[in-house]
C-alpha positions in Angstrom: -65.1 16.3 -22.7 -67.7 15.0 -20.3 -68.0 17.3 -17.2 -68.0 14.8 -14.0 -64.3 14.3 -15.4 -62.0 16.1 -13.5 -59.2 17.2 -15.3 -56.3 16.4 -12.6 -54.3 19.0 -13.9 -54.1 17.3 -17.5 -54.5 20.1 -20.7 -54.5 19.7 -24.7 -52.1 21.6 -26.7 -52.3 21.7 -30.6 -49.8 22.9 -32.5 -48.1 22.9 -36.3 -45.5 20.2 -36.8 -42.1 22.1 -37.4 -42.7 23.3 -40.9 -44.8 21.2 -42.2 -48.8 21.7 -42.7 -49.6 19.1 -40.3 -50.5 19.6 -36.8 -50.0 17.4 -33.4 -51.9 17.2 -30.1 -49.8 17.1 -27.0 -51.3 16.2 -23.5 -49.8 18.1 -20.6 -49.5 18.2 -17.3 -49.9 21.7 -15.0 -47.2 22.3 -12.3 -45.1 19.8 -12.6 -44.0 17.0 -15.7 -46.4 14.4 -16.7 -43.7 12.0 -16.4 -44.4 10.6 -20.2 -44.9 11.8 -23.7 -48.5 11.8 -25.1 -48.8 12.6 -28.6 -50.1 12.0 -32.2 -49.6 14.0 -35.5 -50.4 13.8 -38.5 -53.1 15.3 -39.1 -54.3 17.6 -42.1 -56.1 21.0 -39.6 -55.5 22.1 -36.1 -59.6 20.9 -35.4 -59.0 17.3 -36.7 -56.0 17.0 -34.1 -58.3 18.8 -31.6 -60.6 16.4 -31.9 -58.3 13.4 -32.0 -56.6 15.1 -28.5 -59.8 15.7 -26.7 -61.0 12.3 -27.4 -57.4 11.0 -26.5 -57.3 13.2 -23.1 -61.2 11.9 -22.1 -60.1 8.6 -22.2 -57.1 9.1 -19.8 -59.4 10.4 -17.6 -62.1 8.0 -17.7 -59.3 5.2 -17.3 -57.7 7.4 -14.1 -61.0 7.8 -12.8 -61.5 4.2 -12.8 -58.6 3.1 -11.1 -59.5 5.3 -8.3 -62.7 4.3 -7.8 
């Protein structure tokens, strides 16, 4: 995640998909609900949905950043 992004309270959780051996990203918010579900699974290791979260939670803060700039 690039570092002149601040993180507005915003955090990646990866988890397992109820019993399956696929795993989700969630993005969350700190302190009080984010207001919407963000989400994707499906995907074969915890570091590929990792990956897929941290590129998903980067771009919500590059698009936030913009609008308040």
């Amino acid at each position: 995640m690039h570092r002149h992004l601040k993180n507005r309270g915003l955090f990646l959780i990866v988890r397992r998909e109820g019993e399956s051996d696929s795993f989700k990203w969630e993005i969350h918010r700190h302190r009080r609900p984010f207001g919407i579900r963000l989400f994707e699974g499906g995907f074969h290791s915890a570091d590929a949905a990792r990956a897929a979260g941290t590129k998903a939670l980067t771009e919500l803060l590059e698009k936030i950043q913009k609008e308040r700039d």
